[in-house]
PyMOL Python script that loads the backbone (N, CA, C, O; Angstrom):
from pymol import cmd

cmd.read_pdbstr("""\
ATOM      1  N   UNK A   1     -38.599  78.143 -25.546  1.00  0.00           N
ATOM      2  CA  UNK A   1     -38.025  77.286 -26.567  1.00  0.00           C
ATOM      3  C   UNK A   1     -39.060  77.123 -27.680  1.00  0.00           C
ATOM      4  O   UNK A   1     -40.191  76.691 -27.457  1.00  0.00           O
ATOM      5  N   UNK A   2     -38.615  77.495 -28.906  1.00  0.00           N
ATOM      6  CA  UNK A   2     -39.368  77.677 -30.012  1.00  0.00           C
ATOM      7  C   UNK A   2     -39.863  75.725 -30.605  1.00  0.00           C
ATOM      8  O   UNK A   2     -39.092  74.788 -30.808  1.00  0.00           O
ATOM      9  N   UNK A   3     -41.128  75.757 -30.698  1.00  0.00           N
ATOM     10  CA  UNK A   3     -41.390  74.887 -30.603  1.00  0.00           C
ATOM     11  C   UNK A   3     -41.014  73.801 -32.460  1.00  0.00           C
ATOM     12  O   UNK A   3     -41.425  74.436 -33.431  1.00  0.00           O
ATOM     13  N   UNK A   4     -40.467  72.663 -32.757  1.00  0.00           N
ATOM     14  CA  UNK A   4     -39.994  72.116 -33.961  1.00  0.00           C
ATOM     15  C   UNK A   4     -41.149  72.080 -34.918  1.00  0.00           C
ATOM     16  O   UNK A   4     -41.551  70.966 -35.253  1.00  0.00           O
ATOM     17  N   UNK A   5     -41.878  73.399 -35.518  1.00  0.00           N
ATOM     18  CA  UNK A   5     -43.020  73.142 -36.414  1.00  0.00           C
ATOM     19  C   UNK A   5     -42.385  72.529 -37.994  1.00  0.00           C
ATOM     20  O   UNK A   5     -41.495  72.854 -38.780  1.00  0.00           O
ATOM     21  N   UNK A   6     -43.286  71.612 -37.904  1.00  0.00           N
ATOM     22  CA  UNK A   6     -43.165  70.970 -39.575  1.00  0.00           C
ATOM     23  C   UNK A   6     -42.547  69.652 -39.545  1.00  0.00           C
ATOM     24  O   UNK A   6     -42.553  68.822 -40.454  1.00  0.00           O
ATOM     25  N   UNK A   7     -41.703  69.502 -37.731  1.00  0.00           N
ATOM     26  CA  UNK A   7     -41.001  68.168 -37.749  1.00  0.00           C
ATOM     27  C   UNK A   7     -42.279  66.773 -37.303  1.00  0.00           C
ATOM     28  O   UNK A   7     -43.186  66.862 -36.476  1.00  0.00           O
ATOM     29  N   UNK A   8     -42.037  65.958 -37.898  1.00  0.00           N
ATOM     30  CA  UNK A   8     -43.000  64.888 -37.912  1.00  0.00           C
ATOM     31  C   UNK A   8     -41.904  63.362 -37.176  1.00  0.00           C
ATOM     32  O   UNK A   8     -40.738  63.164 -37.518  1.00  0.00           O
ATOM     33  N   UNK A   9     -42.674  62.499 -36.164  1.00  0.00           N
ATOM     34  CA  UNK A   9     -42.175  61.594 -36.121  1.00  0.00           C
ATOM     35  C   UNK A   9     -43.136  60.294 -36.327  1.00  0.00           C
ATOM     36  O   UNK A   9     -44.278  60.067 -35.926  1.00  0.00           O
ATOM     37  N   UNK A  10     -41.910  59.268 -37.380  1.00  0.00           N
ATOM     38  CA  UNK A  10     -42.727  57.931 -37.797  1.00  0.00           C
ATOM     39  C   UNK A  10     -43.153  57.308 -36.946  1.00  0.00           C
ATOM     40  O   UNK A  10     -42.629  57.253 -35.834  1.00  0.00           O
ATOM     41  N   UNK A  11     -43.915  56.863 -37.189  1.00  0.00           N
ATOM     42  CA  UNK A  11     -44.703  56.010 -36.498  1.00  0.00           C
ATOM     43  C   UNK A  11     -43.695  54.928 -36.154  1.00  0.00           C
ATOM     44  O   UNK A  11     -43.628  54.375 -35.056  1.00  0.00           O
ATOM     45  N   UNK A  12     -43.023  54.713 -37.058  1.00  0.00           N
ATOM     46  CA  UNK A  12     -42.112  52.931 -36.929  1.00  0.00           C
ATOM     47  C   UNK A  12     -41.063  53.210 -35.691  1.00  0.00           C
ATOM     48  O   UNK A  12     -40.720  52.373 -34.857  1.00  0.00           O
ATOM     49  N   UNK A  13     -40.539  54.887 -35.784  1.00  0.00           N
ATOM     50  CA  UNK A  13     -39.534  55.158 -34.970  1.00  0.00           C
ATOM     51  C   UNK A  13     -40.251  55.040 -33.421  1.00  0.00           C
ATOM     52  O   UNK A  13     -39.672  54.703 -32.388  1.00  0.00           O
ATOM     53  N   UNK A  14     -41.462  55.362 -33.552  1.00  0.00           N
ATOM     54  CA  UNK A  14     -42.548  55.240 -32.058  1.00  0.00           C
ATOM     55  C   UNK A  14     -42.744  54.227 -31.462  1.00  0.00           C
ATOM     56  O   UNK A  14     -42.939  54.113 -30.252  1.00  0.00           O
ATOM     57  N   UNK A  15     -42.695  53.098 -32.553  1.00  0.00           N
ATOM     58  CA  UNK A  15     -43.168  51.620 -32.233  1.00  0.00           C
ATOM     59  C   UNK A  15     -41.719  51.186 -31.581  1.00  0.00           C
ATOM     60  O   UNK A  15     -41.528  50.584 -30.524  1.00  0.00           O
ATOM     61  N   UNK A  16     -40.595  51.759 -32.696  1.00  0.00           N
ATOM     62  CA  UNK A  16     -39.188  51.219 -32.045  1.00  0.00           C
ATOM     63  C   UNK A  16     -38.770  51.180 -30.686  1.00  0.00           C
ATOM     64  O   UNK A  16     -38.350  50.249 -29.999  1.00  0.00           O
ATOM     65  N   UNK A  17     -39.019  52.658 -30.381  1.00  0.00           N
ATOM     66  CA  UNK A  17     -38.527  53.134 -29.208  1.00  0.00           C
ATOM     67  C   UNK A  17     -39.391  52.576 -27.905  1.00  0.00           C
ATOM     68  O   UNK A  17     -38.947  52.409 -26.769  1.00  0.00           O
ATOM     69  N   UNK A  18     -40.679  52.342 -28.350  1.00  0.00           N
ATOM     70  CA  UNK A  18     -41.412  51.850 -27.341  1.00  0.00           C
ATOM     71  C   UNK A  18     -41.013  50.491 -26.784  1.00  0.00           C
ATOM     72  O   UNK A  18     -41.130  50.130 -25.613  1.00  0.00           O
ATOM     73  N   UNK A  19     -40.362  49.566 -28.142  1.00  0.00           N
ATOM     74  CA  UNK A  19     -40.167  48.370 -27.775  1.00  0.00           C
ATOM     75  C   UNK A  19     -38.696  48.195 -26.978  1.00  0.00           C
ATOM     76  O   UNK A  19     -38.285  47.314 -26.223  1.00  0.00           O
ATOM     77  N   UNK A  20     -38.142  49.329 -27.446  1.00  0.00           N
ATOM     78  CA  UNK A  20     -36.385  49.146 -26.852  1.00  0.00           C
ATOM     79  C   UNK A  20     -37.007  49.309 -25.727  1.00  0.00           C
ATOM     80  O   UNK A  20     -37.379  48.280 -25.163  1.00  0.00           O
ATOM     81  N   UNK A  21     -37.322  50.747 -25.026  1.00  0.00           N
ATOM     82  CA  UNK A  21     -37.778  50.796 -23.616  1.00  0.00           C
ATOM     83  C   UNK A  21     -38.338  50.123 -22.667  1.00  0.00           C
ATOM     84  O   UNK A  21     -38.035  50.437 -21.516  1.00  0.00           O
ATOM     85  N   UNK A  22     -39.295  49.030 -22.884  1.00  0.00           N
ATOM     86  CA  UNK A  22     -40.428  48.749 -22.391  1.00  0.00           C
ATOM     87  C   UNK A  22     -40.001  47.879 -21.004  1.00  0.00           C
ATOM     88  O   UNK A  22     -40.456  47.935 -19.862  1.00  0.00           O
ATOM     89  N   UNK A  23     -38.930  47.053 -21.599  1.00  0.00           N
ATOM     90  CA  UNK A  23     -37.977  46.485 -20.544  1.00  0.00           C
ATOM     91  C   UNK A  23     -37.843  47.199 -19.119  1.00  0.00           C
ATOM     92  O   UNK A  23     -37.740  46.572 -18.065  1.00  0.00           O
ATOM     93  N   UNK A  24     -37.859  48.533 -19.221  1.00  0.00           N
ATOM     94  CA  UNK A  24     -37.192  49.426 -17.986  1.00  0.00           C
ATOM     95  C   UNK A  24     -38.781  49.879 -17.541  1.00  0.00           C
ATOM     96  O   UNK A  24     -38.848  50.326 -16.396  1.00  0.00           O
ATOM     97  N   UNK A  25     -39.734  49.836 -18.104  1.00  0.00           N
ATOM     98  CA  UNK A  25     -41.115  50.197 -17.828  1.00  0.00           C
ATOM     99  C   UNK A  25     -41.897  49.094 -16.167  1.00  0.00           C
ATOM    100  O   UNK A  25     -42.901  49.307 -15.487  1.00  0.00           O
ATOM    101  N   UNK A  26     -40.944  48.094 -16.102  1.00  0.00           N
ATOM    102  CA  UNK A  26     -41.177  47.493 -14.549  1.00  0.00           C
ATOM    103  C   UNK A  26     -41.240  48.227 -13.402  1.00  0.00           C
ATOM    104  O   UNK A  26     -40.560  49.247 -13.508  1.00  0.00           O
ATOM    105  N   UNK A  27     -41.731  48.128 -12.452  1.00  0.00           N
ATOM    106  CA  UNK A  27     -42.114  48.441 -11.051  1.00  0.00           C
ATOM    107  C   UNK A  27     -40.540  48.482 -10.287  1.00  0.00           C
ATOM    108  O   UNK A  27     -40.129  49.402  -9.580  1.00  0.00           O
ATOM    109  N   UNK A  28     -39.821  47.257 -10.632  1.00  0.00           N
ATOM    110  CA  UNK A  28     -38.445  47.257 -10.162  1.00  0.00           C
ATOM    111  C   UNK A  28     -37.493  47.867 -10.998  1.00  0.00           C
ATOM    112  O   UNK A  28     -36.376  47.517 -10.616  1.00  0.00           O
ATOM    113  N   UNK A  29     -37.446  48.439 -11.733  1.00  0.00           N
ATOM    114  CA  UNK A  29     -36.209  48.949 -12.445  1.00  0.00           C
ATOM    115  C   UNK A  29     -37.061  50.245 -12.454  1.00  0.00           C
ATOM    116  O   UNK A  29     -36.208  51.111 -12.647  1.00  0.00           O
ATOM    117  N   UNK A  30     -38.458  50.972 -12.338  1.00  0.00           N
ATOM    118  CA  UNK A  30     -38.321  52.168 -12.180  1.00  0.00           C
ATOM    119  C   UNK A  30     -37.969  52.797 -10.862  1.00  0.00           C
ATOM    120  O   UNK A  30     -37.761  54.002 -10.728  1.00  0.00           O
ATOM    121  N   UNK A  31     -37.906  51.780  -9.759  1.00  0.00           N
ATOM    122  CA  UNK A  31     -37.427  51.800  -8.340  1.00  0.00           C
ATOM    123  C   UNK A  31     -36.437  51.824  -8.542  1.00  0.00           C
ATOM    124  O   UNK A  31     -35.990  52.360  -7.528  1.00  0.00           O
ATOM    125  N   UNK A  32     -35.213  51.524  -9.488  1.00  0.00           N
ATOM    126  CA  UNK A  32     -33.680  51.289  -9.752  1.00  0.00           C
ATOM    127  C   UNK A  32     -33.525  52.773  -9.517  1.00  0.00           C
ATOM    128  O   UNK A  32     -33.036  53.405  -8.581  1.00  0.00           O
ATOM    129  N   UNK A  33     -34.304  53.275 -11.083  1.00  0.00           N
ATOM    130  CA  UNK A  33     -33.973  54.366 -11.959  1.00  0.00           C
ATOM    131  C   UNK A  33     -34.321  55.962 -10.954  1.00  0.00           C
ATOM    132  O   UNK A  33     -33.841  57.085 -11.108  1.00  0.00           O
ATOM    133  N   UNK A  34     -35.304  55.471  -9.970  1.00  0.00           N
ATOM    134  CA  UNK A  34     -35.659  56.396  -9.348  1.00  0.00           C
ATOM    135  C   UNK A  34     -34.766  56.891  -7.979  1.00  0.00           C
ATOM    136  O   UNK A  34     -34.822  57.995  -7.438  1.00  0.00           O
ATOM    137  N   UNK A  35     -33.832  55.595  -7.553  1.00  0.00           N
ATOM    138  CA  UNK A  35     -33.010  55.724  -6.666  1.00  0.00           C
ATOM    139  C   UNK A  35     -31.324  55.844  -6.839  1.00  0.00           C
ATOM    140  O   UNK A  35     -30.404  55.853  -6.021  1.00  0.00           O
ATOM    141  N   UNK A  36     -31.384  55.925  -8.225  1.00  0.00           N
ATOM    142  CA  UNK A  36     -30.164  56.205  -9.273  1.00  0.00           C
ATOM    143  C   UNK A  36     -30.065  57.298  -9.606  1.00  0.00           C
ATOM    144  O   UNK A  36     -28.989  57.737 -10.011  1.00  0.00           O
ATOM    145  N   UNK A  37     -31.603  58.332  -9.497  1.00  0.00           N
ATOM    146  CA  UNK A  37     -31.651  59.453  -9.938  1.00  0.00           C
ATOM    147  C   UNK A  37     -30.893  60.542  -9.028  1.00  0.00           C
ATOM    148  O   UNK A  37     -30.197  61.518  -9.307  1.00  0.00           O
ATOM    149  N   UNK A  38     -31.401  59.854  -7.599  1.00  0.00           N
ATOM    150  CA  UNK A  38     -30.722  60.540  -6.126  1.00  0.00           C
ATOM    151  C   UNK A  38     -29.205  60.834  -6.193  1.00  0.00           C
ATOM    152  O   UNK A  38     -28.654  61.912  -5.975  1.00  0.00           O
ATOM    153  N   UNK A  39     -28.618  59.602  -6.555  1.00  0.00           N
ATOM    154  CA  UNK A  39     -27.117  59.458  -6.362  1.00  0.00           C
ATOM    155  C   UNK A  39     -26.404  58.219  -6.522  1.00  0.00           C
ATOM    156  O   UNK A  39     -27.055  57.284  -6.055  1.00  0.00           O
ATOM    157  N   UNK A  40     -25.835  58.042  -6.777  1.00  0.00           N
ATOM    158  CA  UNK A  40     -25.026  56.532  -7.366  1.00  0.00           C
ATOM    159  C   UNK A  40     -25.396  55.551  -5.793  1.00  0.00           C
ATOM    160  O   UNK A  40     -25.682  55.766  -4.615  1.00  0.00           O
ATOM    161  N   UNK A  41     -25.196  54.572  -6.586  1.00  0.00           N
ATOM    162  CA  UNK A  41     -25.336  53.596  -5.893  1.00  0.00           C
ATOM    163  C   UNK A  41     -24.586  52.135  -6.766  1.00  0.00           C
ATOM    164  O   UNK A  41     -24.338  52.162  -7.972  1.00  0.00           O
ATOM    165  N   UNK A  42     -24.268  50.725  -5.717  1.00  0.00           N
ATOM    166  CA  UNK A  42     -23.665  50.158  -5.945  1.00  0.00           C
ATOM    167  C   UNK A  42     -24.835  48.962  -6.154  1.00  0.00           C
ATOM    168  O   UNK A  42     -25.983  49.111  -5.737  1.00  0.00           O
ATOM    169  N   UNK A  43     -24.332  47.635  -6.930  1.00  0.00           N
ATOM    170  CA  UNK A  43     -25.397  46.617  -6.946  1.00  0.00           C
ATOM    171  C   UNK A  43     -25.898  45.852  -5.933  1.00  0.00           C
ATOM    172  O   UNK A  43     -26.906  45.145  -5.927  1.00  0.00           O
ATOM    173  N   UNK A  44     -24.596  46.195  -4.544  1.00  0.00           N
ATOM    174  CA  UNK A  44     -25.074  45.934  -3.768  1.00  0.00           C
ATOM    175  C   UNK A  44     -26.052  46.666  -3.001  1.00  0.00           C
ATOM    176  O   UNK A  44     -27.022  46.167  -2.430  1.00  0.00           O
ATOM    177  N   UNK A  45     -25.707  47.969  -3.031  1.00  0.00           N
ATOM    178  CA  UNK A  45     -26.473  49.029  -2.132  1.00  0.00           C
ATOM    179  C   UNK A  45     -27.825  48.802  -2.891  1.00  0.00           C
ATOM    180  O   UNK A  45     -28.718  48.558  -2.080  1.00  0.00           O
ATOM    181  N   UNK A  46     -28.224  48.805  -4.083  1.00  0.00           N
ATOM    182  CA  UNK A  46     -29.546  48.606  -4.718  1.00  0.00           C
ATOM    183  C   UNK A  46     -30.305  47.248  -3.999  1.00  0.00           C
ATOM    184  O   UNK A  46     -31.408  47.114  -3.469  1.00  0.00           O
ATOM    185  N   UNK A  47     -29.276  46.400  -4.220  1.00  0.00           N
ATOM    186  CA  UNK A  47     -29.780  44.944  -3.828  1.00  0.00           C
ATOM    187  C   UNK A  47     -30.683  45.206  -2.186  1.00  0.00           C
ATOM    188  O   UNK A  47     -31.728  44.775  -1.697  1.00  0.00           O
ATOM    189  N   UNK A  48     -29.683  46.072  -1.786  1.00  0.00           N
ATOM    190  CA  UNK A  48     -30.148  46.122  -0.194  1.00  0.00           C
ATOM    191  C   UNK A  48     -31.429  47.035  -0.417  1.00  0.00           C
ATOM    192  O   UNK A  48     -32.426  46.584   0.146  1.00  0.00           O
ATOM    193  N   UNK A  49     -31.620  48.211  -1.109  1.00  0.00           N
ATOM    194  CA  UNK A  49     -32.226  49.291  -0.979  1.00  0.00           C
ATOM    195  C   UNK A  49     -33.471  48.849  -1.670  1.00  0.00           C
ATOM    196  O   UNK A  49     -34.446  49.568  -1.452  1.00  0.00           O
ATOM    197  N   UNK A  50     -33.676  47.706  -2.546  1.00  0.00           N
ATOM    198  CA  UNK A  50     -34.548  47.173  -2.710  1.00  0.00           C
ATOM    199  C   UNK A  50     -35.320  45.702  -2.555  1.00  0.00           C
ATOM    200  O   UNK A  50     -36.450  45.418  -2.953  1.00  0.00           O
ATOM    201  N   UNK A  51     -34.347  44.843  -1.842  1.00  0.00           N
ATOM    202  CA  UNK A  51     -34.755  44.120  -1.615  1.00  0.00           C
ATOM    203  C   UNK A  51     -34.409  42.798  -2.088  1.00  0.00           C
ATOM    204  O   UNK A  51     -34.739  41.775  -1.488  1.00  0.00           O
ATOM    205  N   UNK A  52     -33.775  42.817  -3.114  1.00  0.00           N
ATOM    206  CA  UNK A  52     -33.386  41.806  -3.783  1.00  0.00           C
ATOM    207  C   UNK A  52     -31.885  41.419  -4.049  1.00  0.00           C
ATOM    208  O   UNK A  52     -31.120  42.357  -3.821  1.00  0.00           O
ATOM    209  N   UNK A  53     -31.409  40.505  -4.386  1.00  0.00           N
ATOM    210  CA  UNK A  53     -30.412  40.043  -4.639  1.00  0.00           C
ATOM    211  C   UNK A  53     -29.401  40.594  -5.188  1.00  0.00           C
ATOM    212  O   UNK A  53     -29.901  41.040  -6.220  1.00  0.00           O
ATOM    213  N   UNK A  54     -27.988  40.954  -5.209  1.00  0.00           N
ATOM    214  CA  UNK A  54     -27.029  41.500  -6.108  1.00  0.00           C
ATOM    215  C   UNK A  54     -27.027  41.737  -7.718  1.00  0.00           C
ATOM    216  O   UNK A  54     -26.643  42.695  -8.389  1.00  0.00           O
ATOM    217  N   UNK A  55     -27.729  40.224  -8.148  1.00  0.00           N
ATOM    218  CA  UNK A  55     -27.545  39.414  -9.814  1.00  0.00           C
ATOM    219  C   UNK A  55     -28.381  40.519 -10.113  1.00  0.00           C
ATOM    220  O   UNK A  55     -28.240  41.381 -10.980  1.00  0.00           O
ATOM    221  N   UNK A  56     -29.756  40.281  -8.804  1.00  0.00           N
ATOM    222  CA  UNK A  56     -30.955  40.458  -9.818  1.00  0.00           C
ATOM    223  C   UNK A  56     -31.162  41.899 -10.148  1.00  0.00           C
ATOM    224  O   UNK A  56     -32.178  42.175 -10.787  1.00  0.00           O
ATOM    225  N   UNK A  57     -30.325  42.882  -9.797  1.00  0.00           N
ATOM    226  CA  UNK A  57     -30.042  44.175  -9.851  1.00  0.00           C
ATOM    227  C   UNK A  57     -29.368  44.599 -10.592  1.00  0.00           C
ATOM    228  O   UNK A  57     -29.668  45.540 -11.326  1.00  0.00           O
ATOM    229  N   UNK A  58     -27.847  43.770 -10.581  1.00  0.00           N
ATOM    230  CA  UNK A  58     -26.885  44.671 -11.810  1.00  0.00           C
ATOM    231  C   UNK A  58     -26.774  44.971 -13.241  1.00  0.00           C
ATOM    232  O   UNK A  58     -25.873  45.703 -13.650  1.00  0.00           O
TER     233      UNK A  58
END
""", "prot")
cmd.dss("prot")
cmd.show_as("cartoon", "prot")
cmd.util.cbc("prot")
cmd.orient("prot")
């Protein structure tokens, strides 16, 4: 894959994206994301599969 020479990204768009994301950057939601990656799962099955509560999952 030919690599995008000449394309530049802003800085502001870097700062943006960092801040939308950062939320999902937890210990528990990359445990979500990592057991979401496997195969669906329900808020309960998460709740169970991690430990915590239904709410605090969905």
């Amino acid at each position: 894959m030919p690599l995008n020479k000449g394309v530049r990204v802003a800085d502001e768009d870097v700062d943006l994206a960092a801040e939308t994301f950062a939320p999902l950057a937890g210990p528990m939601h990359i445990r979500i994301i990592l057991l979401l990656r496997g195969a669906e799962h329900s808020s309960g099955e998460l709740a169970e599969l991690t430990g915590r509560s239904p709410a605090a999952v969905s």
